[in-house]
N, C-alpha and C positions, 0 to 999 in steps of 0.2 A: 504494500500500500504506500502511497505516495503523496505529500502534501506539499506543495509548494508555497512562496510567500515574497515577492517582488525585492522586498525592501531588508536585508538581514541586517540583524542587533551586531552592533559596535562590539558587544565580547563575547566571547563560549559563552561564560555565565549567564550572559543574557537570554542569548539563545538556547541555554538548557531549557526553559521556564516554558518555551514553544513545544518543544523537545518533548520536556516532560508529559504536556499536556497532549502533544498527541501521540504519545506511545500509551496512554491511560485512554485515549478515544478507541487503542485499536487495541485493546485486552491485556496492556504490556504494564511491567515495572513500574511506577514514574521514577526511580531510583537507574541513575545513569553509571556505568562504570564505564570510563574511557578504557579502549586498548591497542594493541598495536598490531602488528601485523604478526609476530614472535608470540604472541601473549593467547593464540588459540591454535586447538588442534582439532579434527574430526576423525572420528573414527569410520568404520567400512559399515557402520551401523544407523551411521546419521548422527552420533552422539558429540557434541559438544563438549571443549574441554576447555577452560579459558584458567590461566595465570595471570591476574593482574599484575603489573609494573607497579611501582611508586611514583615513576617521571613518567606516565602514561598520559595522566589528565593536562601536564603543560608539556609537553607535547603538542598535545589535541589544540589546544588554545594555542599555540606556534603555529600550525595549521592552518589553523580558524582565521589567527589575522593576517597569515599568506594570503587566505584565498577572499578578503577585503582588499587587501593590496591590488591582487592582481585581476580584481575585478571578473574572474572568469566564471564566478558560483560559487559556491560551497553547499555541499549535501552531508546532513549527518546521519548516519546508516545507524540502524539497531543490526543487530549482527545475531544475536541472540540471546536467552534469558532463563531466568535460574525464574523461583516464584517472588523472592525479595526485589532482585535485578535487571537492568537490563545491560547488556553489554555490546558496546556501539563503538563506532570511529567517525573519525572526519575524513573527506575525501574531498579533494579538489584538485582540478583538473589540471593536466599539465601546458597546453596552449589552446589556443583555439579549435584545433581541429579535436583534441580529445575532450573540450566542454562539446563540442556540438554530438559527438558519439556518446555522449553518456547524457544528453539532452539536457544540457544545464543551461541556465539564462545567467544574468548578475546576480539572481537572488539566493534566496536560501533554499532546500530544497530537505524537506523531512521524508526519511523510508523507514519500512520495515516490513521483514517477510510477512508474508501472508499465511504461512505454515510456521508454526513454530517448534522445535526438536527439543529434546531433552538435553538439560546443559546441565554441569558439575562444574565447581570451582574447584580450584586446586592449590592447597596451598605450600606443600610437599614440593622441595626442591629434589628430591632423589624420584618422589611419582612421578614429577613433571617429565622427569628422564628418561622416565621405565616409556610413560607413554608415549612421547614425544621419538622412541626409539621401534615403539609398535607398530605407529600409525605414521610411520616418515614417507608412505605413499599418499598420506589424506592432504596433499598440499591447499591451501586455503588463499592461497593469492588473491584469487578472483573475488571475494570478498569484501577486497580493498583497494581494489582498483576498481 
C-alpha cells in the first residue's frame, strides 16, 4: 500500500508522525524501528529476521535530509513487523532516471507490504551469525533499493 504527500517535513522526526499514522491506517506498529540494509535477513520460509543497529535511526535521518537536498523524493518503506514494531528504511533515489523507475515525485512517499510475514528480532550477536550463515542465499537487497 502506498500513500503519497507532495510536500515532505523538514526532518525524519517529523515525518515519522505521517509514518506512524499511516502504518496504524494499514494494520501496522505505529512504533518505527529504522534499519539498514545488514540489519535483516529472510529465510526460505518467508520468515523475517531483523538486528537492529544503534547508528540505524541517524543514519535514516542522513538519508532523509539527502533526499531534501537533492530534491528527487524520499519514500519510507515499512519492510516488516514484529506485533510491538514496525521495521522500515528510507530510500531515495539515486538520479533522475532511478526517481522516475521507482515513480517518485519531490514529495514524500509512504509504503508498506500488503502481506505481512512473521518477523523475530534478534538480539544475539552469535544467533545473528548462526542465521545470517543459514540463510546467506535469502539476499534482501531489493528491499532497499
Amino acid at each position: 500500500m502506498t500513500e503519497c504527500a507532495p510536500d515532505p517535513p523538514l526532518t525524519l522526526k517529523a515525518a515519522e508522525k505521517r509514518f506512524s499514522a499511516f502504518l496504524v491506517s494499514q494494520n501496522y506498529p505505529a512504533k518505527i524501528c529504522w534499519i539498514a540494509f545488514g540489519d535483516l535477513l529472510v529465510d526460505k520460509k518467508t520468515h523475517f529476521w531483523v538486528r537492529p543497529t544503534p547508528d540505524a535511526e541517524q543514519s535514516a535521518a542522513l538519508r532523509y535530509a539527502d533526499g531534501l537536498r537533492r530534491k528527487l523524493g524520499i519514500e519510507l518503506r515499512a519492510i516488516c513487523a514484529t506485533d510491538a514494531e514496525t521495521f522500515a528504511s528510507v530510500f531515495v533515489p539515486k538520479d533522475d532516471v532511478d526517481s522516475q523507475y521507482h515513480l517518485m515525485g519531490e514529495g514524500l512517499k509512504l509504503n508498506c507490504p500488503v502481506k505481512s510475514y512473521s518477523t523475530s528480532k534478534v538480539s544475539s550477536r552469535f544467533k545473528w551469525l548462526a542465521l545470517r550463515w543459514r540463510n546467506r542465499h535469502g539476499d534482501c537487497r531489493d528491499l532497499f533499493d
